[in-house]
C-alpha positions in Angstrom: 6.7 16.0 -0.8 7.6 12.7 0.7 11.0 11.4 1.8 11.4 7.6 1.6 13.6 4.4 1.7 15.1 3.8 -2.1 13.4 0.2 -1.4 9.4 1.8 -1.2 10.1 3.8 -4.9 8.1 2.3 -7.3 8.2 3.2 -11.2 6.8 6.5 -11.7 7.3 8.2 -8.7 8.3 11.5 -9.5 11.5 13.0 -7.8 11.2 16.3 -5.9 14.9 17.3 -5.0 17.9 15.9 -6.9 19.6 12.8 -5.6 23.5 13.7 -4.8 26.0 10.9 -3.5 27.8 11.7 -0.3 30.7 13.6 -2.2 27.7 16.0 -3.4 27.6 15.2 -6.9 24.1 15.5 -8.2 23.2 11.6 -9.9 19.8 12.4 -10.3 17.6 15.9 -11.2 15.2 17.3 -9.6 11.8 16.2 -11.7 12.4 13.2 -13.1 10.5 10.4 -12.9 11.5 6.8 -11.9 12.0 3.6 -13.8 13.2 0.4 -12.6 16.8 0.8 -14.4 17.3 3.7 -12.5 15.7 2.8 -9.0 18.3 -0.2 -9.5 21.0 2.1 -10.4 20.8 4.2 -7.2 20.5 1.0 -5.3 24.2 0.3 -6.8 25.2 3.4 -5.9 24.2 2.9 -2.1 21.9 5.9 -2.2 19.4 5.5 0.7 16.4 7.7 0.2 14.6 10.2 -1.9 12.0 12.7 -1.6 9.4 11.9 -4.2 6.4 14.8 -4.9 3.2 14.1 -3.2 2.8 11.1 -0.3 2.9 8.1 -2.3 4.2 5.9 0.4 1.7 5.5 3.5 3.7 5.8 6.4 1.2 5.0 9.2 2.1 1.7 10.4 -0.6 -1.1 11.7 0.9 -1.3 15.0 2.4 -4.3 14.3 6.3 -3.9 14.1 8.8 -2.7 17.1 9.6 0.8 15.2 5.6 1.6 15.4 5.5 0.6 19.2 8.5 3.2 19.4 6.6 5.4 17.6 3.9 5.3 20.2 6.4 5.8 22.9 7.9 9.0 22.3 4.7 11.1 23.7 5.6 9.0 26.7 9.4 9.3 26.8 9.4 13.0 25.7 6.5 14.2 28.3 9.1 16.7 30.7 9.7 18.1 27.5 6.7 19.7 26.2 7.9 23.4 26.3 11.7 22.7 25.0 11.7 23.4 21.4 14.6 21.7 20.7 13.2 18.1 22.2 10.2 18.6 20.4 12.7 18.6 16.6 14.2 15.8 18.4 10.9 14.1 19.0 9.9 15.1 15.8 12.8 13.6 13.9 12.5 10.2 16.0 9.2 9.7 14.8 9.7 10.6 11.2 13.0 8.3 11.1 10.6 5.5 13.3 8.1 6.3 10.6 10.0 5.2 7.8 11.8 2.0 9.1 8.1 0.5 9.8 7.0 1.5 6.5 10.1 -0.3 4.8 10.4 -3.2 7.0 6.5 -3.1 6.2 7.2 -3.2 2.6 10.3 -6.3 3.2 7.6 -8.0 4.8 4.7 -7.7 2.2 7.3 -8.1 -0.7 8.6 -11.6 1.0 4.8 -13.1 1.6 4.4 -12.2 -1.8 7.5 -14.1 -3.2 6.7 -17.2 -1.1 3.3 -17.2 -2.4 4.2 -17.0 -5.7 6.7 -20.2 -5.4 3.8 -22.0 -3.4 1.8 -21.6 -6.6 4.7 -23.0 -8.5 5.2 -26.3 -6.7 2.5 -27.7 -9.1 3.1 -31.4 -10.9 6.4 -31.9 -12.1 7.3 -29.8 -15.7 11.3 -31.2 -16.0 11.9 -32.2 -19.8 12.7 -35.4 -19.8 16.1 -36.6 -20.8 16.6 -39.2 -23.4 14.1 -41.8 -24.6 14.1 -44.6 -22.4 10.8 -44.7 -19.9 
């Protein structure tokens, strides 16, 4: 069981816990499995994450964003805190939360190198219809 940004669901992820707006009313049952008309739905709906069965998203991040460099931190910022159980939730949430923004921003980033890609591929010779008859 995974919990992830509503941007990394992909088609066929299944969901494992319903999906309730902020008033509590269930949208979503447990179980069901993802499309794209309903991924865009919740998007409408503002709904922010899911929890999906299994790990499908991998949440390690390269190092290369400022949310996994915080990630790396906390052993550091949290070290007089070792034996306070509470600090270590805390730490433990902070990383989770850190976690996730790096995988989504990780995600943005792949899905806009991918969209300029594809329209670097499309500046190819001109393909207007031409209009009228004179040349």
């Amino acid at each position: 069981m995974q919990k992830i940004p509503l941007k990394l669901a992909q088609p066929g992820m299944v969901l494992a816990r319903a999906v309730s707006r902020e008033n509590g009313i269930t949208v979503v049952a447990e179980g069901v499995e993802l499309t794209e008309p309903l991924i865009t739905r919740l998007e409408s709906m503002k709904i922010e994450r899911l929890v999906v069965k299994g790990n499908p998203v991998r949440m390690e991040g390269g190092g290369s964003t400022a949310f996994d460099v915080r990630v790396e931190r906390l052993d550091h910022l949290f070290r007089a805190y070792r034996d306070d159980q509470w600090m270590r939730k805390v730490k433990a949430f902070l990383a989770n939360y850190f976690r996730l923004k790096a995988a989504a921003q990780a995600a943005a980033q792949a899905a806009a190198e991918a969209a300029q890609q594809v329209e670097e591929e499309g500046d190819g010779p001109d393909l207007e219809p031409k209009v009228g008859g004179a040349e």
